[in-house]
VOGU-3710 file (C-alpha; in Angstrom, 3 decimals, decimal comma):
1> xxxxxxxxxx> 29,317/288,952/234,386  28,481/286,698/231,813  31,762/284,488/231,941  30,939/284,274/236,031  27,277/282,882/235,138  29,019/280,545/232,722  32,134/279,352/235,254  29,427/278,897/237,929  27,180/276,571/235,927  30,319/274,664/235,310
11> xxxxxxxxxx> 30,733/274,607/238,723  27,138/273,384/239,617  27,124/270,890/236,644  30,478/269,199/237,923  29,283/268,849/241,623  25,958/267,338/240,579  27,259/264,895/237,258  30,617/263,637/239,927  28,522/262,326/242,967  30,585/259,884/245,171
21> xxxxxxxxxx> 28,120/257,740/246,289  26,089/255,011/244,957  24,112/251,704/245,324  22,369/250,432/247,959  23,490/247,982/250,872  20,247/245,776/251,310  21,886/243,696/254,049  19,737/242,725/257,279  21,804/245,146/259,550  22,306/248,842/261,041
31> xxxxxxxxxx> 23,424/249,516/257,134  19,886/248,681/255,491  19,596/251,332/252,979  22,602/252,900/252,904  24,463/253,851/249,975  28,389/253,197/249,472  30,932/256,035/248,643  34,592/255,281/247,442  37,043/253,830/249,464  40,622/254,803/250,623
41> xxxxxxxxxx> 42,865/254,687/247,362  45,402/252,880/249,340  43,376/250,017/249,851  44,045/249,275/245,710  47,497/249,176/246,411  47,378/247,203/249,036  44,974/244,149/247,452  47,759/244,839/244,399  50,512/243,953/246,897  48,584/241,011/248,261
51> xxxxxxxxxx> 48,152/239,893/244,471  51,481/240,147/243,967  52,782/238,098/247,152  50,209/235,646/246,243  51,748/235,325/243,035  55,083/235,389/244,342  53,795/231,867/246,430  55,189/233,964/249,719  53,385/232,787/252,473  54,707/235,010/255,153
61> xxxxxxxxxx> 54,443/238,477/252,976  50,863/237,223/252,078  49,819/236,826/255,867  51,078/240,373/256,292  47,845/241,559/254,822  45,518/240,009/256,893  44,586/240,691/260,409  44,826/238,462/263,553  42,055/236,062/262,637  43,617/234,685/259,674
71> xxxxxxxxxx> 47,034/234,476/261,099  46,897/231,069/263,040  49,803/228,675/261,951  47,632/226,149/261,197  46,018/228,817/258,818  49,563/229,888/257,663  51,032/226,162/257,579  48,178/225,000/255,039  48,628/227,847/252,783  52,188/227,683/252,656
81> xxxxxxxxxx> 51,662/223,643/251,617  48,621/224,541/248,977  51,302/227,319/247,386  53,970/224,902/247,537  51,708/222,292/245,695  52,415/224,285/242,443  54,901/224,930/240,156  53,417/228,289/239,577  50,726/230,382/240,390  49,741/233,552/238,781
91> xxxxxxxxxx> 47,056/236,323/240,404  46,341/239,013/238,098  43,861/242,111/238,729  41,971/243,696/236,200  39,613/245,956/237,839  39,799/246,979/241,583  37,194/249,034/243,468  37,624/250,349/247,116  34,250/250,800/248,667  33,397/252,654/252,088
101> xxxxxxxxxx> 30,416/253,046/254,187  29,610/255,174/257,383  33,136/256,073/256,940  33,644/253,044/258,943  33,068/249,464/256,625  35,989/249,077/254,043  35,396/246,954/251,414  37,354/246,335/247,886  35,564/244,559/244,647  38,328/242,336/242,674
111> xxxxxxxxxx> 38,414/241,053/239,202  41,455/239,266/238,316  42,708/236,500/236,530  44,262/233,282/237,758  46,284/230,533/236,402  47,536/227,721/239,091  49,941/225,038/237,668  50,436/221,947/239,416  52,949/219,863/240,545  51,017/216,618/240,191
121> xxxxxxxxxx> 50,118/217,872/236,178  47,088/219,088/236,869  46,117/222,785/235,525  43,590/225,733/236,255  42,358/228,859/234,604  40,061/231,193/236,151  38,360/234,528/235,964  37,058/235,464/239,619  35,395/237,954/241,283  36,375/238,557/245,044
131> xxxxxxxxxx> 35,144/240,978/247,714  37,942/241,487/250,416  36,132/242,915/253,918  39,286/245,456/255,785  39,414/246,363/259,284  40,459/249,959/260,189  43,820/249,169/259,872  43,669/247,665/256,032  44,030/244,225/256,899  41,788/242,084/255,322
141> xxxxxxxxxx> 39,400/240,496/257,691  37,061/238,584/255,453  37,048/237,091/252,009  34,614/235,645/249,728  35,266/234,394/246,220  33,208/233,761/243,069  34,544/232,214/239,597  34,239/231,156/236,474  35,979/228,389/234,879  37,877/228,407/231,922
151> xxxxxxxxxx> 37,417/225,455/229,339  40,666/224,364/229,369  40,363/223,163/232,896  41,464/219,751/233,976  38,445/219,498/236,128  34,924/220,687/235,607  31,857/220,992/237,658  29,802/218,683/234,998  31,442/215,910/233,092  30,072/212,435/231,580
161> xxxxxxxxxx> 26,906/211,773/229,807  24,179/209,898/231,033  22,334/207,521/228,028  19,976/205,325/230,083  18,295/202,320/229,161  15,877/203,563/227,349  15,769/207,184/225,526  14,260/209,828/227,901  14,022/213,200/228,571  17,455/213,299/230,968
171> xxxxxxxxxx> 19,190/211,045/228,044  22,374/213,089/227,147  22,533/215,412/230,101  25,776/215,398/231,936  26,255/214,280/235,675  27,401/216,563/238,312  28,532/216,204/242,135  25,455/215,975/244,092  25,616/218,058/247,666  23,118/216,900/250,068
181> xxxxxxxxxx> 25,458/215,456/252,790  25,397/211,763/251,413  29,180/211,411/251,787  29,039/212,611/255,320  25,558/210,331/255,997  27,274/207,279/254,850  30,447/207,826/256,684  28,351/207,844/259,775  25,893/204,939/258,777  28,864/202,746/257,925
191> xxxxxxxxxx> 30,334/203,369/261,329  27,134/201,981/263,153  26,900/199,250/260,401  30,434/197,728/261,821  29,156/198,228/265,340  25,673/196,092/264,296  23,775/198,838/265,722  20,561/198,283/263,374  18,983/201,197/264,794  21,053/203,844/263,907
201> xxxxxxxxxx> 21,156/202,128/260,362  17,996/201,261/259,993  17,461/205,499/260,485  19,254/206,334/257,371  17,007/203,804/254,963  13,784/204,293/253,297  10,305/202,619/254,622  10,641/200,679/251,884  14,290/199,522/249,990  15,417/197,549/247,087
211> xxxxxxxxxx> 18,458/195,714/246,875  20,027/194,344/243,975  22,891/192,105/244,939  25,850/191,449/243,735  24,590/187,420/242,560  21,755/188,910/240,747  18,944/188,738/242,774  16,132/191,350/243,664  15,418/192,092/247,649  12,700/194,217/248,705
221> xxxxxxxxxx> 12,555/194,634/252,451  11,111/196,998/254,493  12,869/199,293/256,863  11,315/197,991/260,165  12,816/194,235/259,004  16,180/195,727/258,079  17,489/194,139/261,719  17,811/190,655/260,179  20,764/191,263/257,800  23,101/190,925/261,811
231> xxxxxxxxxx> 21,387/187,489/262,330  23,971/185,063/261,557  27,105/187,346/261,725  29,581/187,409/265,101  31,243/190,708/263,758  31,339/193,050/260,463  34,063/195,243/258,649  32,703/197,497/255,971  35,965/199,810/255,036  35,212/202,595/252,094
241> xxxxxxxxxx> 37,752/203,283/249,715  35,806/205,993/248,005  32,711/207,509/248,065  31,583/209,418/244,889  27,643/211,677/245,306  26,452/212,338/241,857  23,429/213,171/240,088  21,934/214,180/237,104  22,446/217,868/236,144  19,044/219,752/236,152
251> xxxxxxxxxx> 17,115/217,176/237,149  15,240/216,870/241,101  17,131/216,243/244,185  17,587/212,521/243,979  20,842/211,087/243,785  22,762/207,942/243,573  26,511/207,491/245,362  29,199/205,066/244,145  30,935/203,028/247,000  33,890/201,590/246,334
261> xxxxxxxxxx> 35,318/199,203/249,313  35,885/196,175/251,213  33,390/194,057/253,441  34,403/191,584/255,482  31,736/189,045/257,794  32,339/186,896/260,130  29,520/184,678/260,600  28,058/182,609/263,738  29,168/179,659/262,184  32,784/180,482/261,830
271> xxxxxxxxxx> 32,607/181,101/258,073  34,096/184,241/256,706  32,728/186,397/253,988  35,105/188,615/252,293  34,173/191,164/248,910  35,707/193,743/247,247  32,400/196,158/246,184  31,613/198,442/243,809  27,807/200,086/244,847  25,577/202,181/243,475
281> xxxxxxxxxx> 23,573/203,305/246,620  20,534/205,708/245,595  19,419/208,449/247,834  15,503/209,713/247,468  14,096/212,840/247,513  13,830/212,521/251,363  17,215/211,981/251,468  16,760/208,385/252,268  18,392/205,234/251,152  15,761/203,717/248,474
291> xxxxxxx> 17,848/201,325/246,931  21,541/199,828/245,829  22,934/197,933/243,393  25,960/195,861/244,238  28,733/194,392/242,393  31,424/191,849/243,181  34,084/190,356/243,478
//
């Protein structure tokens, strides 16, 4: 009697101390509240596979693990050219945890390791964490992908050092790529510029600007007298060759963006104005154009 009391305590102890489920989805949806429970086993294998296609830079074997939505040839054509771009790449799981809810939702948790080495030279190491969304069948339907970047990466997120004029507090912080839409803003302003359509331009500028040109001088104009930079031209050309959006890191929102390109004027008179530019144009914290500095030549 006594070893029965014992086996079933063991018994309770193991149901209660092994519980499947866990967490907490705190989504907006019909799941609010639920808890996960572990997923098929097969779905490890199966991200394993897709690791190992991956790695293998097999484009076709790859698609084979996802469903109809991500099997497009344009979606297949630019993955096949991004593999083929490298020499090698290597994808290389760590830790790998299927996850199920309602019996219904798969979902597997991914920490690998990846190393992608270029054909143009260029090199990347990285340590990401991925969560790979399965339809019924296993075949991954969504994807989403966080990382973090080795040091001996080629690029970086952060890079340069700013000094200033004078010492400040923002003296010695790094830049970093700013993200408010300026290269997409000026893209669009630059196309109305070469049509002369100063309303549409004028939109995109501060009620109040400052320009520095390239011969030295100071210009401040406000936005409602922006119109009479079309006076004297017949026609205008203003072709980008890059545009660069970059800002201090942890500082506010404002940001300047470097323009590199070509202008060309044609003027009333029948004289022609023709620049190669390098400009710093300066975006508030609006996301207006406050002011630009402009070089020559």
């Amino acid at each position: 009697m006594k070893f029965k009391l014992i086996l079933l305590s063991v018994v309770i102890l193991t149901v209660f101390s092994c519980n499947n489920k866990g967490g907490m989805s705190l989504d907006e949806n019909d799941n609010i509240g639920n808890s996960y429970s572990f997923g098929d086993p097969a779905l490890t294998k199966s991200i394993i596979d897709l690791a190992a296609a991956y790695t293998n830079q097999d484009t076709d074997k790859l698609f084979s693990y996802y469903d109809d939505s991500f099997n497009s040839e344009d979606d297949k054509a630019s993955t096949k050219k991004w593999l083929e771009s490298m020499n090698s790449i290597s994808m290389k799981p760590y830790k790998i945890i299927p996850l199920s809810m309602n019996g219904e939702d798969q979902q597997v948790l991914a920490w690998s390791k990846e190393e992608r080495d270029y054909k143009n030279g260029s090199y990347e190491k990285l340590d990401l964490m991925e969560l790979f969304v399965l339809n019924k069948e296993g075949k991954v339907k969504g994807f989403k992908q966080w990382k973090s970047i080795d040091s001996v990466n080629f690029g970086r997120a952060t890079g340069g050092k700013f000094f200033g004029k004078k010492p400040s507090e923002n003296s010695g912080r790094p830049f970093m790529f700013s993200n408010r839409n300026e290269t997409k803003m000026l893209e669009t302003m630059i196309g109305h510029y070469n049509k002369m359509e100063i309303k549409e331009v004028s939109s995109f500028f501060a009620e109040q600007v400052t320009i520095n040109d390239y011969e030295g001088k100071v210009i401040k104009i406000s936005n409602k007298d922006l119109g009479a930079m079309f006076t004297d031209y017949k026609s205008v050309k203003w072709t980008p060759y890059s545009i660069i959006p970059i800002k201090i890191a942890n500082t506010d929102a404002a940001s300047g963006v470097m323009v590199f390109s070509n202008e060309r004027r044609i003027l009333k008179s029948g004289k022609i104005w023709e620049k190669e530019l390098m400009e710093m144009i300066y975006f508030d914290l609006d996301g207006k154009i406050s002011s630009l500095n402009q070089f020559a030549k």
